[in-house]
TISEKE-522085 format. One line per field, with one value per residue: residue number from 1; x, y, z of N, C-alpha, C in turn. Coordinates in steps of 0.001 Angstrom, whole numbers. Layout:
nr NUM, ...
n_px X, ...
n_py Y, ...
n_pz Z, ...
ca_px X, ...
ca_py Y, ...
ca_pz Z, ...
c_px X, ...
c_py Y, ...
c_pz Z, ...
This chain:
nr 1, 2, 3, 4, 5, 6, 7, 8, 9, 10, 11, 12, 13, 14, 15, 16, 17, 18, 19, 20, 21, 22, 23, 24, 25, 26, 27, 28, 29, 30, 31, 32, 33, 34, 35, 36, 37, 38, 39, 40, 41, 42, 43, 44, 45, 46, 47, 48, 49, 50, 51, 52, 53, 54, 55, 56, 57, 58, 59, 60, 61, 62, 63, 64, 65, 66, 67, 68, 69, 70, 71, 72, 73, 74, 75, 76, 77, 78, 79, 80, 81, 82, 83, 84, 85, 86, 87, 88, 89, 90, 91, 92, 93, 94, 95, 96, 97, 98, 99, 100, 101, 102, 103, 104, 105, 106, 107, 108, 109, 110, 111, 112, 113, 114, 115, 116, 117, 118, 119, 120, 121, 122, 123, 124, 125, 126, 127, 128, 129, 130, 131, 132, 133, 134, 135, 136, 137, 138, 139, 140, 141, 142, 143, 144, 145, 146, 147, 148, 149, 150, 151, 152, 153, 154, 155, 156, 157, 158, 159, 160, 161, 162, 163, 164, 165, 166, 167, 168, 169, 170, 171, 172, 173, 174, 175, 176, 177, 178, 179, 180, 181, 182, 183, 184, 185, 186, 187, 188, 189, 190, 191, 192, 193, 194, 195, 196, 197, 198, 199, 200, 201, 202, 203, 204, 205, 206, 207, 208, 209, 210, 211, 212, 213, 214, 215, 216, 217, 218, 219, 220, 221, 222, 223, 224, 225, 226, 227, 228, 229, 230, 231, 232, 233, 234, 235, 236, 237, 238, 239, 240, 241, 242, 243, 244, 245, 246, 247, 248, 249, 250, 251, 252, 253, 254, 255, 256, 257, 258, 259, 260, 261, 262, 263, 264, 265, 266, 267, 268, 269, 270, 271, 272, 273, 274, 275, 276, 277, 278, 279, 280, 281, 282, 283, 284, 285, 286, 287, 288, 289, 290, 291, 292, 293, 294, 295, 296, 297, 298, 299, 300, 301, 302, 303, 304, 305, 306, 307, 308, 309, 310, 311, 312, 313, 314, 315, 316, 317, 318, 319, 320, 321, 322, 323, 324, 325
n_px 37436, 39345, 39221, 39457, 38284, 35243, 34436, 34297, 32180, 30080, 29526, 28787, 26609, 24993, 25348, 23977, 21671, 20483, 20213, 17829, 15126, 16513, 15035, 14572, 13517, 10894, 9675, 9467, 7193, 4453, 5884, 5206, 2543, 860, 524, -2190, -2888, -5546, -7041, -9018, -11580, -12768, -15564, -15757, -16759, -14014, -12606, -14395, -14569, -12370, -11854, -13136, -12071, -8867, -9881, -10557, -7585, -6267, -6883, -5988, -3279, -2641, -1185, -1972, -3900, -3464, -5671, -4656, -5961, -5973, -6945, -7604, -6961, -8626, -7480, -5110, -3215, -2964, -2187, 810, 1755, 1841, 3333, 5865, 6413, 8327, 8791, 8216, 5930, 4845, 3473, 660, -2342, -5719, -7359, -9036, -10976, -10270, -6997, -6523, -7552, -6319, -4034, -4371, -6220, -4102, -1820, 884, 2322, 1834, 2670, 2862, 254, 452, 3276, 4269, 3021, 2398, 348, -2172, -4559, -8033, -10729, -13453, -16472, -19007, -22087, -23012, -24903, -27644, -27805, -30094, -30368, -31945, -35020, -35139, -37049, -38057, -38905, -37516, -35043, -35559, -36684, -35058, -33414, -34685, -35544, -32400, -32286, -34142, -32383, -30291, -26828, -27484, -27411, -26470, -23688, -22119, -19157, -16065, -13947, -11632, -11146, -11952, -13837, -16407, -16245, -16345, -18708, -20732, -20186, -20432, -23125, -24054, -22915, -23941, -26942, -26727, -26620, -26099, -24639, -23119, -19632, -19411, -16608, -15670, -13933, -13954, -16043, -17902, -18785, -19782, -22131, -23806, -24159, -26002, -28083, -28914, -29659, -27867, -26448, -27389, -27301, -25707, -23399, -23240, -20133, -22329, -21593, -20787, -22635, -24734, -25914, -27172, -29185, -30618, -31551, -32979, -32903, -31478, -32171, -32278, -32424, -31833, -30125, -27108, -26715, -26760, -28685, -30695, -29807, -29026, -29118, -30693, -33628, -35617, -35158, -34590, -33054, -30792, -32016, -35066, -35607, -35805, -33665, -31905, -29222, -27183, -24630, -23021, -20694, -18505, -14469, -12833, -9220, -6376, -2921, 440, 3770, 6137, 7949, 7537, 8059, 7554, 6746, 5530, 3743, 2434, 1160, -206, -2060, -3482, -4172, -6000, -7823, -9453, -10596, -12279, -13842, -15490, -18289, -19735, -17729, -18603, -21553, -21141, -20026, -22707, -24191, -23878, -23841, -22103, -20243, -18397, -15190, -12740, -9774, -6517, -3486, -2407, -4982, -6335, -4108, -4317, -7438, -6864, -5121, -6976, -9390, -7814, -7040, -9683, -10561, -9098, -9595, -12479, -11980, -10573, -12596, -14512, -13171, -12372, -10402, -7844, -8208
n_py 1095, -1916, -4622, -7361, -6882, -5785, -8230, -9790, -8187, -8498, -11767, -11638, -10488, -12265, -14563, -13829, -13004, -16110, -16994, -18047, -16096, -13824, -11762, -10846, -7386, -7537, -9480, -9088, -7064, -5972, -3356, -1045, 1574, 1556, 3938, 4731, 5962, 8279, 9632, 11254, 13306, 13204, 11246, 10840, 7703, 6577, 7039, 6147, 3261, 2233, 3125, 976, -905, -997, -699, -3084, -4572, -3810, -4376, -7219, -7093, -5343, -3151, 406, 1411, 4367, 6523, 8703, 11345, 12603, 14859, 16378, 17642, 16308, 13819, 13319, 14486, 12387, 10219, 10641, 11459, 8606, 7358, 8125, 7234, 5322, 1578, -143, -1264, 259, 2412, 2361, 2664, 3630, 3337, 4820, 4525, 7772, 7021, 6180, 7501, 10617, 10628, 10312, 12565, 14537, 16398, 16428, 13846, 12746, 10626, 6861, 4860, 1938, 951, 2681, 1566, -669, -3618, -4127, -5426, -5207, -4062, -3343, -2747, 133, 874, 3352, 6529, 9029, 11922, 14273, 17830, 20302, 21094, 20491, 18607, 15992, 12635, 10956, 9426, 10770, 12908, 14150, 14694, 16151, 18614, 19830, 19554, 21929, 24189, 25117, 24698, 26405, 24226, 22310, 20447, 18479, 17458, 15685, 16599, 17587, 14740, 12858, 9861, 10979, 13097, 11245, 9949, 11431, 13045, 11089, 10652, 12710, 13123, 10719, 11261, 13157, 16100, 19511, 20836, 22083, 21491, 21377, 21891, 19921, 21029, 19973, 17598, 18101, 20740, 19824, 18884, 20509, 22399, 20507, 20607, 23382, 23532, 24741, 23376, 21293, 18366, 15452, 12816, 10391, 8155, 5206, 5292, 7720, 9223, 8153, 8572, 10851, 10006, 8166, 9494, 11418, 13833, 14320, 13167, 10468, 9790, 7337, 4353, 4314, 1248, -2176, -4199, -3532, -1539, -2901, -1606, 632, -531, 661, 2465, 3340, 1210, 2634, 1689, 1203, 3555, 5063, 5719, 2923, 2897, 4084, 3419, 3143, 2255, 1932, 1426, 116, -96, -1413, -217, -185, 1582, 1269, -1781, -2972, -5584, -8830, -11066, -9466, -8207, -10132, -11205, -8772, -9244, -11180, -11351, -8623, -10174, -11840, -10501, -9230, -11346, -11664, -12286, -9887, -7657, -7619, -7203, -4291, -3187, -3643, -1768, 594, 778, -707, -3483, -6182, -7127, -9145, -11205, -12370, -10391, -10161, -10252, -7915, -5981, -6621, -5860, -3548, -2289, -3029, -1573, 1032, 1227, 1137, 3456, 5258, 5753, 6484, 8995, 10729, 10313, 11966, 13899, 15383, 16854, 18446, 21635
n_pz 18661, 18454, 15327, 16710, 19169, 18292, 16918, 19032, 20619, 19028, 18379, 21277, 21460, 19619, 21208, 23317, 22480, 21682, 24580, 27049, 28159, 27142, 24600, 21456, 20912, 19305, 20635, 22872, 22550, 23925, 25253, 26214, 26099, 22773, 20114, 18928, 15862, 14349, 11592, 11543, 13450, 17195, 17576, 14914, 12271, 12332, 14599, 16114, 15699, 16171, 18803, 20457, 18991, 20211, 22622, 23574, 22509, 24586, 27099, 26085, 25438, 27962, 27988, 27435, 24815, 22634, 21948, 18813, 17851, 14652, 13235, 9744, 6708, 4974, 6123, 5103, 6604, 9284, 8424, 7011, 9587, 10449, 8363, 8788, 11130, 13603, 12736, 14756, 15581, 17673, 16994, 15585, 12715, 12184, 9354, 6652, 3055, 2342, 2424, 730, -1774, -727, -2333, -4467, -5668, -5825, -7527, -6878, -5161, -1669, -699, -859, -479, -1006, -1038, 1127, 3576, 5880, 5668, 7817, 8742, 8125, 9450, 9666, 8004, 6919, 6502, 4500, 4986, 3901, 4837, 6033, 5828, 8114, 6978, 4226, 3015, 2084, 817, -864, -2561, -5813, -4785, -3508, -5626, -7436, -5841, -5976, -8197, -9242, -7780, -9305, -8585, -6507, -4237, -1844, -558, 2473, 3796, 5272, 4488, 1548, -554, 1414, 2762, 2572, 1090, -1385, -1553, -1465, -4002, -5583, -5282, -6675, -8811, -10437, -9971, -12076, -10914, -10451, -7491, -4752, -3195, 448, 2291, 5870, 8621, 11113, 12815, 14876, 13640, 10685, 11405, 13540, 11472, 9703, 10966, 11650, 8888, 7251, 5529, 3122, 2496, 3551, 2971, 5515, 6842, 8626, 11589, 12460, 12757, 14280, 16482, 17148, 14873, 15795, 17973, 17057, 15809, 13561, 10382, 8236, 4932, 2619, 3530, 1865, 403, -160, 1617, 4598, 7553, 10627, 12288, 12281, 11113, 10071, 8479, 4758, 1741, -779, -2808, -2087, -1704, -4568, -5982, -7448, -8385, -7069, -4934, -2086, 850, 3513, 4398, 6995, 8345, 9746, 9557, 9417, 9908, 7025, 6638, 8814, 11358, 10180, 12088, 14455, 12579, 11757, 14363, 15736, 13857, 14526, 16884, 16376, 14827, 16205, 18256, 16749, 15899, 18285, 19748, 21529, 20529, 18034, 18284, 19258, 17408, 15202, 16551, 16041, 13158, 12001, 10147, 11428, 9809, 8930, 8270, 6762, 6517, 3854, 2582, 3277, 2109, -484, -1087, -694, -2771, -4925, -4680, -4990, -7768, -8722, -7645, -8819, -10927, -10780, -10321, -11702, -14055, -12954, -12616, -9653, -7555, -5437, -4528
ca_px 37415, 39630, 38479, 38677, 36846, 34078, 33968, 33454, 30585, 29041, 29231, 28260, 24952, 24531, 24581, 22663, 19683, 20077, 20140, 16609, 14631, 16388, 14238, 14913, 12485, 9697, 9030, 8838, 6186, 4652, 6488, 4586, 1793, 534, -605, -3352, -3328, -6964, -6823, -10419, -11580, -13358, -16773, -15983, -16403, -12440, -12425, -15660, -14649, -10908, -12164, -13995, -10906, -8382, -9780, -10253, -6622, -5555, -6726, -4888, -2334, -2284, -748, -2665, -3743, -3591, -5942, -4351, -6834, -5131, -7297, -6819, -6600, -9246, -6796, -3825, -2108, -3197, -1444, 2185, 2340, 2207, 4816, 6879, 7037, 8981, 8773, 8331, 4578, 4271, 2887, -53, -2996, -6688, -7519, -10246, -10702, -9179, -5701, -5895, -7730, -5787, -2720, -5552, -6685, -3136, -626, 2203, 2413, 2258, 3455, 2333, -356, 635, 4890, 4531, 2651, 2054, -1180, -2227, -6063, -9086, -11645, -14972, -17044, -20198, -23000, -22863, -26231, -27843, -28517, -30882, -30430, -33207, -35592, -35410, -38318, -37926, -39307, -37104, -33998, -35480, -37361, -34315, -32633, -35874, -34950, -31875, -32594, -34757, -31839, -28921, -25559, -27903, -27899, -25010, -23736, -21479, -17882, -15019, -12652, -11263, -10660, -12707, -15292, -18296, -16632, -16014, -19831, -21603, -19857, -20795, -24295, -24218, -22335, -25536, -28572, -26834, -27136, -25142, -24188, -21399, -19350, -18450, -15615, -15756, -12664, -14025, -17005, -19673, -19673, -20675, -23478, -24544, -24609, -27426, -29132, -29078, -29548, -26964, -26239, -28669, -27222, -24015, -23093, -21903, -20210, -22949, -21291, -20182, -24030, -25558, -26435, -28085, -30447, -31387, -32001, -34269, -32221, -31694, -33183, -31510, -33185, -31095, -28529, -26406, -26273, -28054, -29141, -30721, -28653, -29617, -28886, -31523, -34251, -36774, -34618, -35024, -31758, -31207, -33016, -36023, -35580, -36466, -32624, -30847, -27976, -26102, -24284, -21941, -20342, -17049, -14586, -11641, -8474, -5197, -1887, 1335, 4715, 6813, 9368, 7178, 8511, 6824, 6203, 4161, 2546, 1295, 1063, -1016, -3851, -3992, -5182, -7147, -9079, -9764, -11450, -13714, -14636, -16122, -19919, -19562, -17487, -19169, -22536, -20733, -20450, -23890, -24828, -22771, -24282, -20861, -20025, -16781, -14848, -11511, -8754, -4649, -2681, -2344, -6047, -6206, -3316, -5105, -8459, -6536, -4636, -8316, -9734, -6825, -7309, -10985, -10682, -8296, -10436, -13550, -11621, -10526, -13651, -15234, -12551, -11928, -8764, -7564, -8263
ca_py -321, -2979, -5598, -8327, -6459, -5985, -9436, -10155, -7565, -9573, -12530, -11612, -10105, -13347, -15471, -12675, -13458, -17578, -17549, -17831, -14903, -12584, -11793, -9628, -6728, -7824, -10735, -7962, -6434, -4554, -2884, 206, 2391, 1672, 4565, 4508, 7516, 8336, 10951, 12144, 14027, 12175, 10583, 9833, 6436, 5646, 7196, 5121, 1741, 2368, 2707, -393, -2544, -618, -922, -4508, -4813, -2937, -5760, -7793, -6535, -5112, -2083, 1116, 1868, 5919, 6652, 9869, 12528, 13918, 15737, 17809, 17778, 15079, 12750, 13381, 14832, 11372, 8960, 11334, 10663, 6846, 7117, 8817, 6410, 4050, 491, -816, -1415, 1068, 2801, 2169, 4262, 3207, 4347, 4530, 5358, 8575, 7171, 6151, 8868, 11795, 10502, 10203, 13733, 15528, 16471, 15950, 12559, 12767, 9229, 5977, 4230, 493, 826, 3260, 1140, -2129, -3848, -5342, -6012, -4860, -3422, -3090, -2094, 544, 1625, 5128, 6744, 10176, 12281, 15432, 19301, 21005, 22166, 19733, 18053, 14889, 11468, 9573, 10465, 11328, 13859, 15393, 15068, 16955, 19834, 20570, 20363, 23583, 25334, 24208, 25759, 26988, 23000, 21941, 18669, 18608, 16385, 15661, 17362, 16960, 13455, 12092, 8981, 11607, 13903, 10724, 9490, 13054, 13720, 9981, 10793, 14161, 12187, 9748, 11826, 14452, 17710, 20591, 20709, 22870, 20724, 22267, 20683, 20675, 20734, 19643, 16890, 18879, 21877, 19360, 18218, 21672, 22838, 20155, 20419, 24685, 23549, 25240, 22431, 20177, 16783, 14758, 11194, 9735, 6494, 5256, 4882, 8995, 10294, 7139, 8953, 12046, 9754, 7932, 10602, 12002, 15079, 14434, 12745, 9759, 9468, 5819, 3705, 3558, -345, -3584, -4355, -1737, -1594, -3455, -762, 1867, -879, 1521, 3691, 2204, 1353, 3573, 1483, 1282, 5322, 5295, 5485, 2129, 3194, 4760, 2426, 3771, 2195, 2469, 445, 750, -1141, -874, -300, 492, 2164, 366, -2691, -3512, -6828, -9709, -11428, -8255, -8320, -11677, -10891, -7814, -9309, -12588, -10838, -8320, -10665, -12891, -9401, -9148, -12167, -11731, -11527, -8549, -6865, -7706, -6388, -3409, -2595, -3470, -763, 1699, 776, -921, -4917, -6837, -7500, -9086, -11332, -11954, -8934, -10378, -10119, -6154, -5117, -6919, -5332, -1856, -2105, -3514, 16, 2099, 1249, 1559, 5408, 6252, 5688, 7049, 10265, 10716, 10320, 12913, 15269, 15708, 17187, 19333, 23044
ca_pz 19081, 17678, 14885, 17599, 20085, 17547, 16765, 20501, 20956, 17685, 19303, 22489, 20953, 19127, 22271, 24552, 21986, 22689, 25821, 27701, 28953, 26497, 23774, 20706, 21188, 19298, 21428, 24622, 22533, 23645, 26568, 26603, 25471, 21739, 19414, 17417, 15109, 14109, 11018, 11777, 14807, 17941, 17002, 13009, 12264, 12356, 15820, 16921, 15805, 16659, 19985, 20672, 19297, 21040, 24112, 24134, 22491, 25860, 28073, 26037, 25833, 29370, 27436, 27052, 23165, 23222, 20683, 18929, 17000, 14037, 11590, 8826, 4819, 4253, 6818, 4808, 8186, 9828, 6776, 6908, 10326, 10447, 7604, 9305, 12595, 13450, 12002, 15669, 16958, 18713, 16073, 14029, 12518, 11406, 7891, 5593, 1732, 2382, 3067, -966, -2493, -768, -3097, -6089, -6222, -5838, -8794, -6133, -4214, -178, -106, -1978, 427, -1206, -1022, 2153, 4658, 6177, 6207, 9046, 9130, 7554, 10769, 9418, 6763, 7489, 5845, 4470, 5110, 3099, 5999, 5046, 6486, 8282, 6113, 3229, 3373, 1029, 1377, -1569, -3760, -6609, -4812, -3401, -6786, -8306, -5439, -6152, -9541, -9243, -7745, -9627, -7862, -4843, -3179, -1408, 295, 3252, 3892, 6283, 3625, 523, -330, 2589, 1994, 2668, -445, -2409, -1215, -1526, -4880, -6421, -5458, -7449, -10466, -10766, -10426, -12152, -10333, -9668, -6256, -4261, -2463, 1734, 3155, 7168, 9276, 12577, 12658, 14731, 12657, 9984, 12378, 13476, 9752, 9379, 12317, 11469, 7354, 6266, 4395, 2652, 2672, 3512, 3143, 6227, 7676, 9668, 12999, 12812, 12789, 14860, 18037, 16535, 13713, 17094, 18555, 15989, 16337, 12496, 9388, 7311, 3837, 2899, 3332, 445, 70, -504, 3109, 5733, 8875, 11379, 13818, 11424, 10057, 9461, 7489, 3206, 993, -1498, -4162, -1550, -1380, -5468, -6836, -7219, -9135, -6001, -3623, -1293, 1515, 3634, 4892, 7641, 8365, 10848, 9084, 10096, 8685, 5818, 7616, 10489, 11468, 10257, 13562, 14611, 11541, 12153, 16301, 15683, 12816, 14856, 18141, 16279, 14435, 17926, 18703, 15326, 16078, 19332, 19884, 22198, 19779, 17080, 18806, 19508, 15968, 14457, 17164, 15320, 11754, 10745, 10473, 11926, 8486, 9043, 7237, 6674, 6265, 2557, 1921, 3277, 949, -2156, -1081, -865, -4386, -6141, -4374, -4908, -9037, -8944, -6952, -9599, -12591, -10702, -9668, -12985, -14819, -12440, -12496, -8822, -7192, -4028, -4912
c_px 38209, 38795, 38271, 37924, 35017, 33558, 33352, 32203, 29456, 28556, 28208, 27122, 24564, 23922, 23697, 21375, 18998, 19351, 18742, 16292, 15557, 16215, 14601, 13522, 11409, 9127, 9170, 8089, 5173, 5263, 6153, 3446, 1781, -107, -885, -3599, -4899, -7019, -7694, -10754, -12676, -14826, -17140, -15889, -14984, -12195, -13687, -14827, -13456, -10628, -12791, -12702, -9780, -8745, -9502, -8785, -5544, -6003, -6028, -3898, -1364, -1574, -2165, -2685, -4588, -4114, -5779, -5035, -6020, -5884, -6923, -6680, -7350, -8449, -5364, -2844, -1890, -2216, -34, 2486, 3040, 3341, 5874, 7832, 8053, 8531, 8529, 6702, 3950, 3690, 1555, -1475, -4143, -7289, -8632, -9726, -9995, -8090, -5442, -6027, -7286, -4140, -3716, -5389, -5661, -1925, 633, 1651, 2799, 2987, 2507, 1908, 40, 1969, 4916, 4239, 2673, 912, -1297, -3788, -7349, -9797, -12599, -15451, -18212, -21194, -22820, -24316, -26201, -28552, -29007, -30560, -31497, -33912, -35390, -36129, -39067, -38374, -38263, -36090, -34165, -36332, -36078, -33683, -33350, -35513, -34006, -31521, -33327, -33746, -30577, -27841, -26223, -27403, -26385, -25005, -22402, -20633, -17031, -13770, -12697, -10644, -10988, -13654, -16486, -17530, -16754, -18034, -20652, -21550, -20452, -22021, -24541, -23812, -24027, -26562, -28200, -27107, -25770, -25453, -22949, -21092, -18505, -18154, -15512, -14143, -13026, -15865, -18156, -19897, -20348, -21916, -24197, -25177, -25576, -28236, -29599, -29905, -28737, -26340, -27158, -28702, -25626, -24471, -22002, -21798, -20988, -22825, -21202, -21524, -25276, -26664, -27723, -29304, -31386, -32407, -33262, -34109, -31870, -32311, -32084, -32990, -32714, -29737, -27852, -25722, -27456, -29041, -29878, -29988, -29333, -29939, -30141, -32656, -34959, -36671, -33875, -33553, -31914, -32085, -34110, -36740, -35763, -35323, -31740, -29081, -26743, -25978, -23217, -21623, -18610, -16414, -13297, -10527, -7010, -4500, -793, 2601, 5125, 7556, 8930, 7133, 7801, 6179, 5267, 3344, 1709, 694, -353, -2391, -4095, -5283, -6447, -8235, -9757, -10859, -12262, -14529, -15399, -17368, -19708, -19035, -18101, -20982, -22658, -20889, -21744, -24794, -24404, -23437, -23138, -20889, -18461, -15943, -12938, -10937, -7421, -4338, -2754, -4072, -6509, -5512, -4087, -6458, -7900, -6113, -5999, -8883, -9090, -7345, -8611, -11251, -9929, -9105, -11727, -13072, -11099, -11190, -14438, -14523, -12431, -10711, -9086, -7505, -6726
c_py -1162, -4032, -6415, -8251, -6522, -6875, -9952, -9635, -8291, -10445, -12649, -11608, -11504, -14538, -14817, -13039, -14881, -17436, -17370, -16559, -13412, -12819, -10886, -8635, -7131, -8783, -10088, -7181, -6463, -4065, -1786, 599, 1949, 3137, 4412, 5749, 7002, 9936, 11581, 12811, 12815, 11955, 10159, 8609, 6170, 5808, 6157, 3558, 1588, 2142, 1603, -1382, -2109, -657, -2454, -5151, -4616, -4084, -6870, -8636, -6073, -3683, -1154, 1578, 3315, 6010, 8200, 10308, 12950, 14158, 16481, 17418, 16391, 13472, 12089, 13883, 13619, 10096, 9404, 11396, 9323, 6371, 7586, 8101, 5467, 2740, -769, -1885, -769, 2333, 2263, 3162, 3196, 3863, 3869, 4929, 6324, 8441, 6819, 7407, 10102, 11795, 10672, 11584, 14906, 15227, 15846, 14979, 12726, 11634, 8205, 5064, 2632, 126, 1536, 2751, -588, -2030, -4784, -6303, -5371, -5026, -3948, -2568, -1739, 1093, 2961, 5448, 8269, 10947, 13889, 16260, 19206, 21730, 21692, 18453, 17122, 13744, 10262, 10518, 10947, 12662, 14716, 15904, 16466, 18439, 20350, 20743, 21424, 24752, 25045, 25459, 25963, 25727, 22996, 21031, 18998, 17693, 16403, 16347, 16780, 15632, 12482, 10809, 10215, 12585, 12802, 10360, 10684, 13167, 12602, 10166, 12115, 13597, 11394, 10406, 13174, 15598, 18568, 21346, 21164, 21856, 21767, 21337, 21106, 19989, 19735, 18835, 17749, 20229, 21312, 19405, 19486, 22481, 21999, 20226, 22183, 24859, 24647, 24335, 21215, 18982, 16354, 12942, 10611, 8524, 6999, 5278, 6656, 9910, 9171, 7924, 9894, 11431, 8902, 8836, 11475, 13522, 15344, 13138, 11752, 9428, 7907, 6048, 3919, 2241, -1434, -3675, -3017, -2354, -1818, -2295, 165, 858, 24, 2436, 2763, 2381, 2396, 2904, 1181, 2611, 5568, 5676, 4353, 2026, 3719, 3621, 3075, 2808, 2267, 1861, 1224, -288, -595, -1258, 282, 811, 910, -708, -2954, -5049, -8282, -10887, -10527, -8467, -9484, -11895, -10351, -8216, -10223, -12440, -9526, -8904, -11124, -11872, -9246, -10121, -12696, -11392, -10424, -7398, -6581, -6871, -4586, -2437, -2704, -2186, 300, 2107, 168, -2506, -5429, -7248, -7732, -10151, -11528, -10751, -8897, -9719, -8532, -5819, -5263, -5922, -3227, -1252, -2465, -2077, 1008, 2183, 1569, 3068, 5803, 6382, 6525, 8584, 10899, 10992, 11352, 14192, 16025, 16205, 18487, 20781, 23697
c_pz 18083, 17204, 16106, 18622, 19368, 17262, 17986, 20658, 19988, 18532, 20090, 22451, 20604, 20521, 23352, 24121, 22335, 23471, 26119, 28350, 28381, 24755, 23073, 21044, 21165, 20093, 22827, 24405, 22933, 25408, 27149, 25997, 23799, 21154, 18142, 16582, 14196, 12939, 11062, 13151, 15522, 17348, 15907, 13577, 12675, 14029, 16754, 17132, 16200, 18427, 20583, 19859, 20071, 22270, 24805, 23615, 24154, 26740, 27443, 25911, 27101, 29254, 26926, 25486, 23441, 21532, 20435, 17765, 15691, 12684, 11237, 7222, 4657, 5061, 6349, 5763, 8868, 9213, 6938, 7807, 11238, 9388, 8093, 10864, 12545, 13579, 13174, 16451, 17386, 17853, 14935, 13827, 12060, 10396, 7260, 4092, 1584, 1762, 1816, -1665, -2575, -1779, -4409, -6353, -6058, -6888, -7878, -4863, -2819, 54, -1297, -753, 310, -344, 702, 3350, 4600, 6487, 6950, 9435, 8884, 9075, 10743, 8227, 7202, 6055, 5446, 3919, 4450, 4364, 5520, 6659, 7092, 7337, 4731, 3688, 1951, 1582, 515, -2370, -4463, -6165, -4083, -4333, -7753, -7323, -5801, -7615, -10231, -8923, -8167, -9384, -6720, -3633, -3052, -732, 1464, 3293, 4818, 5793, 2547, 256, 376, 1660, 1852, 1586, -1262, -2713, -1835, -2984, -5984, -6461, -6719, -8796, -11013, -10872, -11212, -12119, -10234, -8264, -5397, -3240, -820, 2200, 4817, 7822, 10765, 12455, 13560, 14183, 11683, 10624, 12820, 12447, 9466, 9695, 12095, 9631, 6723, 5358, 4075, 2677, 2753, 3801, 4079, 6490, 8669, 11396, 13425, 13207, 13681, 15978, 17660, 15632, 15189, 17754, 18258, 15889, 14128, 11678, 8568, 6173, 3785, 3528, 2092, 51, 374, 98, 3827, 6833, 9852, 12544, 13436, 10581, 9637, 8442, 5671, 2771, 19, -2620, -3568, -1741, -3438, -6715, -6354, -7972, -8153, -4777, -2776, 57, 1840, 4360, 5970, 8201, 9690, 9862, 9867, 9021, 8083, 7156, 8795, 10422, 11390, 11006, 13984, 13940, 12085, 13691, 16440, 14694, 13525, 15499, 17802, 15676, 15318, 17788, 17980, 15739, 17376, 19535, 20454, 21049, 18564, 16944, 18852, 17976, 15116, 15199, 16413, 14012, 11220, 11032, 10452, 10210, 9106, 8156, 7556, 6394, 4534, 2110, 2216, 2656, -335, -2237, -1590, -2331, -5270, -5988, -5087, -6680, -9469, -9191, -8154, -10307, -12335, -10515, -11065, -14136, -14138, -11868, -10770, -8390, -6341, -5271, -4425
């Protein structure tokens, strides 16, 4: 093509955007299908509450949000594919603790959760509850602490993987009442859940929304909460400093991000309309059913929250000598 042709096609572009009724992309967002990458398998928390704003983003929107599964390595599979997307929308992922800590506890860097993503909106924040095996038969922490301090190495705690909130949760409890405790990492969320319900494993710390149905149910056993409050959704069930150790707090939080260079119109598009949605009784209902509460915000105030975290996890991961085997 000749320079002055090129200059024309410039141009041309320039006034194509003017003119009325044509819009640079983002302002025809969204034109299709959204996905939501979910680095945990269906019924974790991230997949619960992911679902309940995704759906009501999808009305709208008027665009379907395809919520996509991808576990694996503590939800480091989940994090390396939202970096990897493109910078458009049509991409974004809901993350928890994880999506810092799996960069914490590895010699070699998958990515850098601050520089690598965009933040778009802090979710929720849930309770993380101490849910007991079959066949431990405890009424208060220090009496499970006093068990597996009879069999030290025999007790074991259960997790979503390495790097997960329920190892970071599980492993902080074991730090505090000092015990020795084998840590099993599960690939797929109801083998966790069968492993308690069978006691093959003695205790795990989960977000409350991932084990809701089953403590209902009475199918299993929550000793506490790990935090201030009891959960509205679980009164009957004591905090942990009700349960006879206040030194252990645990909860967990979750947020939507998307890759690096997502266009600051989106940005501001995408936290507006999901906050609208936090802030909806219905939705908001939706989640105290769960065990988790609406927690939202600017995009600014989810990055700050993530970098105050991100420095915390280091120092605690650090001091307790964690890291991927």
């Amino acid at each position: 093509m000749k320079p002055s042709h090129r200059i024309s096609a410039a141009l041309l572009a320039l006034v194509m955007g003017a003119l009325p009724g044509v819009a640079p992309a983002q302002d025809r967002w969204p034109s299709k299908p959204i996905r939501l990458i979910v680095p945990f398998t269906p019924g974790s928390a991230s997949d619960v509450l992911g679902r309940i704003v995704g759906q009501r983003l999808s009305e709208i929107y008027g665009q379907q949000f395809v919520i996509d599964n991808r576990p694996g390595a503590g939800g480091l599979i989940g994090s390396e594919l939202t970096r990897e997307a493109a910078p458009d929308g049509y991409t974004l992922a809901m993350v928890g603790q994880p999506h810092l800590s799996n960069v914490l506890l590895r010699e070699k860097k998958p990515y850098d959760p601050l520089k690598d993503y965009t933040a778009i909106s802090l979710v929720g924040t849930t309770h993380n509850v101490i849910v007991l095996g079959k066949g431990v038969d405890v009424k208060t922490i220090p009496d499970l602490i006093a068990l597996a301090k009879a069999k030290p190495g025999a007790f074991n705690y259960g997790s979503a993987g390495v790097g997960s909130s329920s190892h970071l949760a599980g492993a902080l409890l074991a730090s505090k009442a000092k015990i020795n405790v084998v840590h099993v990492p599960f690939r797929q969320g109801p083998d966790s859940r069968s492993a308690l319900i069978s006691g093959t494993i003695h205790y795990y710390v989960y977000p409350l929304p991932a084990i809701m149905t089953l403590l209902k149910a009475g199918t299993l056993k929550a000793l506490a909460v790990a935090s201030p409050k009891r959960a509205e959704a679980l009164p009957d069930v004591p905090t942990s400093a009700e349960a006879g150790f206040p030194q252990y707090r645990s909860e967990s939080w979750f947020g939507i991000i998307a890759p690096r260079a997502l266009p600051r119109g989106l940005v501001t598009r995408i936290n507006a309309d999901t906050v609208s949605v936090l802030k909806e009784p219905a939705t908001r209902e939706k989640f105290m059913l769960q065990g988790a509460n609406a927690g939202f915000g600017p995009p600014e105030h989810f990055d700050k929250m993530q970098r105050d975290e991100y420095a915390e996890l280091s120092a605690l991961i650090k001091e307790s000598g964690m890291k991927v085997q």
